[in-house]
N, C-alpha and C positions, 0 to 999 in steps of 0.2 A: 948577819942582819936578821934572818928569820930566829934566831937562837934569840936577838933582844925581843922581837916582836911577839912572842910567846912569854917569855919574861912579864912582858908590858903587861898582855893579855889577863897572865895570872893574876898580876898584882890589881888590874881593875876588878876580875871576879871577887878578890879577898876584901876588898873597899865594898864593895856593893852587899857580901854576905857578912861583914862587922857592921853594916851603917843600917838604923831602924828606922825606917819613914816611921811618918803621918799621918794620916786622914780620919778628922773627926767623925764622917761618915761615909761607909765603905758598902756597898753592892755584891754580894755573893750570886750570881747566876749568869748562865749563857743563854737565857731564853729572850722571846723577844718584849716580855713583857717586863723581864729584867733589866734590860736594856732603855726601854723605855721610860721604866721609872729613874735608872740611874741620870739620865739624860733631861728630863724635865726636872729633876732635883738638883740637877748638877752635882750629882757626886758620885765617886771614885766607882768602877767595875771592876769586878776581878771575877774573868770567865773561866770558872771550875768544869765546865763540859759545856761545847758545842752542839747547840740546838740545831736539829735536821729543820731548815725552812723549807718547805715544800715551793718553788721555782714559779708556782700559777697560783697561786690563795693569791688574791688580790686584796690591798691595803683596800682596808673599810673607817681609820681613823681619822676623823676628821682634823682634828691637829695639824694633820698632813700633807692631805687631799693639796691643800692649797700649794706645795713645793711641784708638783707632777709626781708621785708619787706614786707608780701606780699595784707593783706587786710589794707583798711583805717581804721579799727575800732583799728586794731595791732600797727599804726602810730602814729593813737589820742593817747591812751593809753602811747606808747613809749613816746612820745613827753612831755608830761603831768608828766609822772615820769622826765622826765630829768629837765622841770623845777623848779619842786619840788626838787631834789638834790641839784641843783643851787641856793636856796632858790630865786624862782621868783614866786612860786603858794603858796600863804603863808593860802588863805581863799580855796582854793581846790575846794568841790563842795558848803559849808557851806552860799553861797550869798543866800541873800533874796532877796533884794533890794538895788540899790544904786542912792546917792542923788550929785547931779555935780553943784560944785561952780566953774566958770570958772572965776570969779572975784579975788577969794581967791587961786584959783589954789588946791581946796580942793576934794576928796572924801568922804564922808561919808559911808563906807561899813554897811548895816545891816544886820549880819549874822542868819540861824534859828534860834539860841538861842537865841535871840534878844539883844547882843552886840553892841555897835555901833564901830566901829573902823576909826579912822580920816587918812587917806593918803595925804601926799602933792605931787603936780607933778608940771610939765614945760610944758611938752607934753602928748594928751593923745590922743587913735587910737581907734578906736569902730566900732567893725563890728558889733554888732546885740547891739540893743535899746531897748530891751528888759528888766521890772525890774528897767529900768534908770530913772531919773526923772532931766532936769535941761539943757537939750542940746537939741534945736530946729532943726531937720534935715527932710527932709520930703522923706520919702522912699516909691519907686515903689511898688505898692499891688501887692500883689500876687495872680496868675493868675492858676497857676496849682501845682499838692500836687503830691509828691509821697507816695505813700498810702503801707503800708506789713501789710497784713493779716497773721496772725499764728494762726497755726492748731496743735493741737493734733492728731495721726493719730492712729485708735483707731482699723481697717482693713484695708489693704493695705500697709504695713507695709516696706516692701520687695520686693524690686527690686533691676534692676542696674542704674535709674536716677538719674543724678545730680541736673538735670534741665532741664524743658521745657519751649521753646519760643512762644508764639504764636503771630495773627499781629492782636493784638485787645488790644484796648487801657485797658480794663477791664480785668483782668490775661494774661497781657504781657509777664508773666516770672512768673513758676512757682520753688523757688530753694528745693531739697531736701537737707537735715541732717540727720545727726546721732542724737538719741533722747538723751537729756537728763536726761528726764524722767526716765530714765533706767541706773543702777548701770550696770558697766561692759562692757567686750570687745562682741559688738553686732552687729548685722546688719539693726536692727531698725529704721526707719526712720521718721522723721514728716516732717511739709513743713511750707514754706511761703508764702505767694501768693503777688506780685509787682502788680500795679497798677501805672497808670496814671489819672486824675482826675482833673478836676476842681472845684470851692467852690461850683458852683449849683448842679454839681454832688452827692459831698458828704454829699447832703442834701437830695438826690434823694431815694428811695427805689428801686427802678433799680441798684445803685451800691453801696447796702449794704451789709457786711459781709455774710450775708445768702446769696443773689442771689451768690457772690465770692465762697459761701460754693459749693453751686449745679452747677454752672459753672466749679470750680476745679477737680468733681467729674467726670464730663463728659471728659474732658482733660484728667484725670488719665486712666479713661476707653480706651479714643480711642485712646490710646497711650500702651495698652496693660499691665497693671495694672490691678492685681487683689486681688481681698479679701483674707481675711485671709481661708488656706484650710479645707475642709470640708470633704479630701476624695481624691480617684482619682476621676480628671477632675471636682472637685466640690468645690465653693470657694462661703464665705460669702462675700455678698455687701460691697463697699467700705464703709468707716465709718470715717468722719473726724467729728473733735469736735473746734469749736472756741474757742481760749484763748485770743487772743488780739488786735487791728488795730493800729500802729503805723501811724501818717501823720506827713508827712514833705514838710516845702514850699519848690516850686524848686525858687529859686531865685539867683542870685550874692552878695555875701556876699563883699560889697566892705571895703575897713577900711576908714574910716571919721578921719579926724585929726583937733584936735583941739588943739591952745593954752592958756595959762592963762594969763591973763591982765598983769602978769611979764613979759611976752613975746608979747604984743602984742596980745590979744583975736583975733585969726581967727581960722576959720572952712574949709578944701577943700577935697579933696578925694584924698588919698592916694596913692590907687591903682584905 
């Protein structure tokens, strides 16, 4: 039984890598702004690398506003299912790599499992280059990162901050949450820490997770934060633990459009 089931299996990968979709017009990016457009244009995505959404940027597009819509990560997300209902997100997050014949008017998707899957198109829009291989565009470097350190908070747990701003480029903003680390209805908290940075920066040991660590510490303090209690009027030192650094380029994610030699091969910006 498991011996036909694998069989079965094979024979549908080999159906799916002979048979060449469709779609007149195809979406190259995982951004949200890719996303976006794929979605208001109604046509096909195909997510080449997954965009870090930052979890508290809050949805500012009015389009939206009017669903309850209220952080971008809640948007992405929404957006994403909707074109997956619509069957326009067919490869989801599964892209490895993808290979562009603009001669043939062809995609090559390589998915993790290492499938190949052929796409035809007319038109095709690409907001990140990322993974791609086959389309010549030369895009602006990036210049500055928005950097979220996350913290396990391991004392100081317990307050009433949402978030603190400061005017330094290094813990600009630091946001509080509710932990997840923790089953149940609590009042527990960890943190993020935002950051602005440049690439010489984030090569610096001056604005590395650890200094971020002991900078956060002091912010929580003079902001009247304290340890876990010990007593009347007696409370253990703050105590955060690093778990991860997220960096993200800050850039314009513009869409490049390009056609296939059916149409005429040109390239211009979209937006």
């Amino acid at each position: 039984m498991e011996e036909g089931n694998r069989e079965e299996s094979k024979k549908r990968t080999q159906l799916l890598k002979d048979h060449i979709y469709y779609n007149a017009n195809i979406v190259i990016g995982g951004s949200l702004n890719a996303i976006k457009y794929a979605h208001e244009k109604g046509y096909y995505i195909v997510n080449n690398c997954m965009d870090v959404i930052f979890p508290f940027d809050e949805n500012r597009d009015e389009l939206y506003l009017e669903l309850n819509i209220e952080t971008d990560l809640e948007l992405y997300k929404h957006l994403l299912y909707d074109l997956s209902l619509r069957s326009l997100n067919m490869f989801s997050d599964k892209v490895r790599k993808i290979d562009v014949d603009l001669e043939q008017g062809m995609l090559s998707v390589y998915t993790k499992d290492n499938s190949r899957v052929s796409v035809m198109f007319d038109n095709l829009y690409v907001s990140d280059f990322s993974n791609v291989a086959g389309l010549e565009v030369k895009e602006d470097p990036t210049e500055f990162y928005r950097v979220f350190d996350w913290f396990d908070v391991r004392s100081g747990t317990k307050h009433d901050h949402d978030a603190i701003e400061t005017e330094s480029a290094l813990c600009s903003k630091i946001y509080f949450y509710k932990s997840d680390r923790i089953d149940g209805n609590h009042e527990y908290k960890d943190l993020v820490v935002e950051s602005a940075l440049s690439e010489q920066q984030l090569q610096e040991v001056e604005y590395s997770n650890s200094i971020v660590r002991l900078k956060t510490i002091k912010i929580m303090k003079d902001n009247g934060i304290l340890g876990r209690s010990k007593g009347v009027d007696r409370n253990s030192p703050i105590e955060i633990e690093f778990y991860k650094r997220d960096i993200v380029p800050i850039i314009e994610r513009k869409i490049h459009e390009f056609s296939s030699s059916r149409n005429n091969t040109t390239s211009r910006s979209a937006t």
